[in-house]
C-alpha positions as CSV (number, residue, x, y, z in Angstrom):
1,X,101.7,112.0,92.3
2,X,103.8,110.2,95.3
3,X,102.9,106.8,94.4
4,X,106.5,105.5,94.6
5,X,107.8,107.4,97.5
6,X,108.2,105.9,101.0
7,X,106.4,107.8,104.2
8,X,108.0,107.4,107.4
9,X,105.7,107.4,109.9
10,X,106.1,106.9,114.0
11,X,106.6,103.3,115.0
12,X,103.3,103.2,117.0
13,X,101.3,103.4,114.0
14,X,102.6,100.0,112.4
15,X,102.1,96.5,113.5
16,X,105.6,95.3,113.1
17,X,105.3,93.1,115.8
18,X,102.8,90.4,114.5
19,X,101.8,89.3,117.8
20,X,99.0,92.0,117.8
21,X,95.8,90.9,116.7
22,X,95.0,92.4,113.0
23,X,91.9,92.5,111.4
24,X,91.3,93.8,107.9
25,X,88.2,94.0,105.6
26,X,88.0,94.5,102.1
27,X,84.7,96.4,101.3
28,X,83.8,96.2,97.6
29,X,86.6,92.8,96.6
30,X,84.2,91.6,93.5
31,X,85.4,94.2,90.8
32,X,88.9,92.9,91.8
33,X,88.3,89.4,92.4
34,X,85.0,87.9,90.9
35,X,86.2,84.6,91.9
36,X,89.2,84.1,89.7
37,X,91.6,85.5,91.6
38,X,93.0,84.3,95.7
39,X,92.4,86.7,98.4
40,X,95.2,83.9,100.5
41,X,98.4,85.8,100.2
42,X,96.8,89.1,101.9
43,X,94.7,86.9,104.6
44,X,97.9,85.1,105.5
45,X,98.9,88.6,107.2
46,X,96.4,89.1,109.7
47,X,93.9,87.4,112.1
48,X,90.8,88.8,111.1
49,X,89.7,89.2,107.2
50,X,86.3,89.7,106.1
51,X,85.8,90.2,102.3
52,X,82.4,91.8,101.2
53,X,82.0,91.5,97.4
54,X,79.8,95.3,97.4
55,X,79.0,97.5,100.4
56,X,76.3,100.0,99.7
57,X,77.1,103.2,100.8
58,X,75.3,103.8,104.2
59,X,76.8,100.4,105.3
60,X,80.3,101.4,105.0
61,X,81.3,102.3,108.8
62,X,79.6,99.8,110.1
63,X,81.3,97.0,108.1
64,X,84.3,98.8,109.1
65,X,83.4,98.7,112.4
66,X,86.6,98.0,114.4
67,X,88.6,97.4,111.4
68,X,92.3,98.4,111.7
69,X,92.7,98.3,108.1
70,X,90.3,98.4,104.8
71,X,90.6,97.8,101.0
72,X,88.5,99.6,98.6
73,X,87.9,100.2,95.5
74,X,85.7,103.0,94.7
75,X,83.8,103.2,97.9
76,X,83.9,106.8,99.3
77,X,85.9,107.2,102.6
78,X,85.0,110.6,103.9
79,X,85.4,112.3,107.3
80,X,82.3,111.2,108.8
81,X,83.2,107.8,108.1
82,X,86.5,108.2,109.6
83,X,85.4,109.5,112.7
84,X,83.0,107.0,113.4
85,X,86.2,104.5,112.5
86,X,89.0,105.3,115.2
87,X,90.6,102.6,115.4
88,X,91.2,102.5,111.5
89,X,95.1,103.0,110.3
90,X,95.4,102.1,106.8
91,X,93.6,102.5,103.9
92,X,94.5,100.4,100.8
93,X,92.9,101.5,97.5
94,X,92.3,99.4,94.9
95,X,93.0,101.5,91.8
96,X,95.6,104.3,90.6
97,X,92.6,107.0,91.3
98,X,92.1,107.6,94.9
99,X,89.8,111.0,95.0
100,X,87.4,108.3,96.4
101,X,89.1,108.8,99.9
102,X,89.7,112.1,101.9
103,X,93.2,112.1,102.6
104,X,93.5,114.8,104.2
105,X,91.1,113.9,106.8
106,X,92.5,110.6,106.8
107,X,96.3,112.5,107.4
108,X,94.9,114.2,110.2
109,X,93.7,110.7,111.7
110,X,96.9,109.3,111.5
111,X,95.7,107.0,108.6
112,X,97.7,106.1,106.1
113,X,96.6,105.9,102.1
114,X,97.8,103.9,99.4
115,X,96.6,103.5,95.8
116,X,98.2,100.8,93.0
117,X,99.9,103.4,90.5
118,X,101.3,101.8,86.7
119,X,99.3,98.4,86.8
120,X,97.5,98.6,84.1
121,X,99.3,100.7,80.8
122,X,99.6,98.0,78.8
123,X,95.6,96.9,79.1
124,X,94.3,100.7,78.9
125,X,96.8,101.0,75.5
126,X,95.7,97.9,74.0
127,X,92.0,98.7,74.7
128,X,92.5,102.0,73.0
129,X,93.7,100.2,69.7
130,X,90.6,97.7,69.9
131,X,88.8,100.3,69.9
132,X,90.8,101.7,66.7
133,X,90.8,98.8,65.0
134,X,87.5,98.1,65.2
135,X,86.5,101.8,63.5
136,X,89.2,101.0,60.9
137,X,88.3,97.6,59.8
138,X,84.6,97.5,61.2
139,X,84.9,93.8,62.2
140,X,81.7,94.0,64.4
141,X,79.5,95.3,61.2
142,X,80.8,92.6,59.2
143,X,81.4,89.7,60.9
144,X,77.7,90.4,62.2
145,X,76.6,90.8,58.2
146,X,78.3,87.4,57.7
147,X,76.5,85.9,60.5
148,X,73.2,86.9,59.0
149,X,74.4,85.4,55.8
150,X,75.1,88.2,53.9
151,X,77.9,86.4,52.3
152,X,76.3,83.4,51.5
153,X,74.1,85.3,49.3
154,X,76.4,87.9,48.3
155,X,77.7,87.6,44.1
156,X,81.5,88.5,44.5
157,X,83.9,87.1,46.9
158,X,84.3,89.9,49.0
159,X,82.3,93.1,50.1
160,X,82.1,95.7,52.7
161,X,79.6,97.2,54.0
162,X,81.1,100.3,55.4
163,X,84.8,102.4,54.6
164,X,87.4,100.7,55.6
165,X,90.5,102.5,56.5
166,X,94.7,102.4,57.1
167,X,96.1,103.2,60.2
168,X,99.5,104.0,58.3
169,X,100.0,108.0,57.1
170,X,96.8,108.8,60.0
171,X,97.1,111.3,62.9
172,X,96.3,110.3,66.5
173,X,96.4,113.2,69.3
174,X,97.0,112.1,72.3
175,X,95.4,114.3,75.4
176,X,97.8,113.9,78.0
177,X,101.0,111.7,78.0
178,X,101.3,109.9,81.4
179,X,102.2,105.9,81.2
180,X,99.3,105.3,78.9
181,X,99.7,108.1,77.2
182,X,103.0,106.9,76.1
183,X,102.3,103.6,75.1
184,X,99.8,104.4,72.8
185,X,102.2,106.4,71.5
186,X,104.5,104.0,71.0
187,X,102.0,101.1,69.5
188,X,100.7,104.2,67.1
189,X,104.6,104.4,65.8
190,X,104.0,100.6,65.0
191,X,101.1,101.1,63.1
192,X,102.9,104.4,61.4
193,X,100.7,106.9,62.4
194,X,101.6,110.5,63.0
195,X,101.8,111.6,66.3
196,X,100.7,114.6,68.1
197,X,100.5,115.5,71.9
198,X,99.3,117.9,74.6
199,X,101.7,118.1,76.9
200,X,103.5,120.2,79.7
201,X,106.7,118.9,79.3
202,X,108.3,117.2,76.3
203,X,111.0,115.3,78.5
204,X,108.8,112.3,78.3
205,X,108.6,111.6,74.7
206,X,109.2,108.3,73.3
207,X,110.5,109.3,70.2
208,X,109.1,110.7,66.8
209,X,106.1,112.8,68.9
210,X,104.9,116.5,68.0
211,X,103.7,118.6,70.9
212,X,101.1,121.3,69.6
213,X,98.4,123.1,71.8
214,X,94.7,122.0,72.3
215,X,93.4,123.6,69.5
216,X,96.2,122.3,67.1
217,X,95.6,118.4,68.3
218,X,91.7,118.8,68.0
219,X,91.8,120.2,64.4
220,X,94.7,118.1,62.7
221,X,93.9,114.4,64.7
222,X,92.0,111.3,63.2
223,X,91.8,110.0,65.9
224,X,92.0,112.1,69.5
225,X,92.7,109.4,72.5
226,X,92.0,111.1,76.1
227,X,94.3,109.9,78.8
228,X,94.5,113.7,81.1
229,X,93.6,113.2,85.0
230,X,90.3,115.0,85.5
231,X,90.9,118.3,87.0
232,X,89.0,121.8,86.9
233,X,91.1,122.7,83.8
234,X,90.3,119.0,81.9
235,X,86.8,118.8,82.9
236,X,84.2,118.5,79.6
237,X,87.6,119.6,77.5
238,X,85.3,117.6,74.7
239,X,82.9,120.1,74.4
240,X,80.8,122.0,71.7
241,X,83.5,124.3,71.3
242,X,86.4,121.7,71.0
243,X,84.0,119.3,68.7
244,X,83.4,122.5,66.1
245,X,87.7,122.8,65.6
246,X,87.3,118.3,64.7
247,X,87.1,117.0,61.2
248,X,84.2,115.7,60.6
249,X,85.8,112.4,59.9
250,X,87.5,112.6,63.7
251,X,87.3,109.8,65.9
252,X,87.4,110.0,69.6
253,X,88.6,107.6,72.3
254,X,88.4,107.8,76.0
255,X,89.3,105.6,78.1
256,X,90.5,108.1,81.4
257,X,87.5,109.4,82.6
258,X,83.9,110.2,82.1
259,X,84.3,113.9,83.3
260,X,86.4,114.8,80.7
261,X,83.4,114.5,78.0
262,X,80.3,116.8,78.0
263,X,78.0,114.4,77.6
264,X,75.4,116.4,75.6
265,X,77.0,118.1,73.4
266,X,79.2,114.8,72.4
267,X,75.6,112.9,71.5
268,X,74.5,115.9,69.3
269,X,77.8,116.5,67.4
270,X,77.2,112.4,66.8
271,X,73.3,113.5,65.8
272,X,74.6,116.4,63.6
273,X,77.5,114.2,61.9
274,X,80.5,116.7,62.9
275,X,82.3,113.9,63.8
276,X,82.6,110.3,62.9
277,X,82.5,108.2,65.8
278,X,83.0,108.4,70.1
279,X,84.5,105.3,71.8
280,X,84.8,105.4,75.6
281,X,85.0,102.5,78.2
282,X,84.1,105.7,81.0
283,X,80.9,107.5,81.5
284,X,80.3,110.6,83.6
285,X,78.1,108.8,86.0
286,X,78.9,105.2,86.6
287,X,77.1,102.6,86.4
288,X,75.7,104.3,83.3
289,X,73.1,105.9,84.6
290,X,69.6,105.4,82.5
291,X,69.3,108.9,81.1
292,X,73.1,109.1,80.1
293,X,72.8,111.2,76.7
294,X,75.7,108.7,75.0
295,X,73.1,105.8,75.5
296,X,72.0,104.7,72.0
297,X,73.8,107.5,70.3
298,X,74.9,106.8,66.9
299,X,78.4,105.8,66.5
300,X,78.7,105.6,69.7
301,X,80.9,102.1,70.8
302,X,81.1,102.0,74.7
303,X,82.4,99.5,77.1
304,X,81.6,99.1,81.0
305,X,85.2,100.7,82.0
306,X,86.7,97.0,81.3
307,X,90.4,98.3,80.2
308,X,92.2,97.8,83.1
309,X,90.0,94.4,83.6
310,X,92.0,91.7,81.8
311,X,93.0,88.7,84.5
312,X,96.6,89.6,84.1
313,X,96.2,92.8,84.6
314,X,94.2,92.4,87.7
315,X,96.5,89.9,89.3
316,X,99.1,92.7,88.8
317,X,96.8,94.6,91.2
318,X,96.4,92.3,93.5
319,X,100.1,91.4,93.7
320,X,100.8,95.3,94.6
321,X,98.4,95.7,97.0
322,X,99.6,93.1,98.7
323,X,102.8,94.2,98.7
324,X,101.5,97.6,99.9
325,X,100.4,96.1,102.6
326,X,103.1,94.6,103.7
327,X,105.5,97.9,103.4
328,X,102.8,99.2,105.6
329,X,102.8,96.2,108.3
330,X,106.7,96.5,108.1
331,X,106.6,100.0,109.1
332,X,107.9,101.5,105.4
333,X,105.2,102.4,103.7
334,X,105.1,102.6,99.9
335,X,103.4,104.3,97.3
336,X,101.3,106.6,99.7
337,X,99.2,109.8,98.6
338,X,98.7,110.9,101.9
């Protein structure tokens, strides 16, 4: 992915001279900003800013209108849009992912394309191991029995009302070992787990990994934590066939994306018992869709994609956009995927 390298472009597409009049909207700003963060240091940089919190689809090149440059998050930029947009000549996403916009239309136009790459490993990682820890030690179950006063009325000092189990001496196969990848990795060292990966190239390792195939990581793993981009060779790689090579005691996290997961047969291995428990902060259709077949499953622990959320986090964002932005206005662009 080019999201560090620097795209030299012809002067006339840049507003190195300030004097020109600049006006910028920001087309879906709440999942960034709810109010916590400050739009100021990006609306210091041009004359115009408009910030709409969502923009339903059939809106979108309208609100863009004259604009010479947008921010998105996961509004989709295609080349209808673009047409109707000429005098549009940057594009700043929001998010590492950017197959919301169609860059190669937007090349064509002369429109450059950024996205925020790295911002968030540490959050994604952590929100793996919540996810971890909560199977292992089931604090929801308990603190919930507690709550109910189970432990008022309970004889013996202690209790549990499920197995509890010890990271240390477990396996965790990791599914692709980009930034995230590797920092689950290396928390998983600190909790002694075994490490195994599927990977293309081993020169990334952190130290102390195993690199197997597919097959291998599905069958030995405790736990199996997703972090592959989606592409037509990762797409539903949790399928019926992949579930039937899992213990049945197998846990499995995803927190990359919803694509990865077939959906169905995920909820009737749950059903059926052949593994222990799905986690995922990503669904194939998002927001969850009513008839998404992991809704009520059993064993089935799911967030509303909140792992890259935390405020820190999302200040990090913010503070790279904006300094995307102005490598763009200075005329050396930075981490463009166009």
């Amino acid at each position: 992915m080019p999201s560090t390298r620097q795209l030299k472009l012809p002067e006339s597409l840049f507003w190195a001279n300030r004097d020109k009049h600049m006006k910028l909207t920001v087309l879906d700003g709440h999942a960034l900003n709810p109010g916590d963060l400050s739009w100021d240091c990006i609306k210091a940089l041009v004359d115009d800013f408009t910030v709409y919190e969502r923009s339903p689809q059939e809106l979108v090149s309208e609100r863009i209108g004259d604009s010479d440059c947008v921010l998105l998050n996961k509004i989709n930029i295609t080349e209808e849009i673009i047409k109707k947009c000429p005098k549009l000549r940057y594009i700043g996403v929001l998010a590492t992912g950017y197959n919301v916009v169609d860059t190669k239309a937007c090349r064509e136009a002369g429109i450059t394309v950024t996205n925020i790459p790295s911002y968030s490993t540490d959050a994604v990682a952590q929100h793996v191991f919540a996810f971890i820890l909560n199977i292992s030690n089931q604090v929801q179950i308990h603190s919930e029995s507690v709550h109910a006063g189970d432990w008022i009325k309970n004889p013996d000092f202690c209790y549990w009302k499920n197995p509890l189990t010890e990271l240390a001496g477990k396996t965790i196969g990791i599914f692709g070992f980009g930034n995230i990848g590797r920092q689950v990795a290396k928390i998983a060292h600190a909790f002694g787990m075994n490490v195994l990966v599927h990977v293309h190239s081993e020169k990334s390792f952190t130290g102390g990994e195993k690199s197997v195939s597919a097959e291998e990581l599905f069958s030995q793993s405790d736990f199996i934590s997703l972090h592959a981009p989606l592409t037509p060779e990762t797409k539903e790689v949790i399928n019926s066939n992949s579930i039937s090579l899992m213990k049945p005691s197998a846990v499995i996290i995803n927190t990359a994306r919803g694509g990865l997961v077939e959906e169905k047969a995920l909820r009737d291995a749950l059903n059926e018992k052949k593994i222990a428990a799905y986690c995922g902060d990503v669904v194939l259709t998002e927001p969850m869709s009513s008839d998404c077949p992991l809704l009520n499953a059993p064993n089935c622990f799911i967030t509303p994609h909140i792992a890259w959320a935390p405020h820190e986090t999302r200040q990090r964002l913010m503070d790279i956009a904006v300094g995307n932005f102005k490598a763009f206005l200075d005329g050396k662009p930075v981490n463009v995927v166009n």
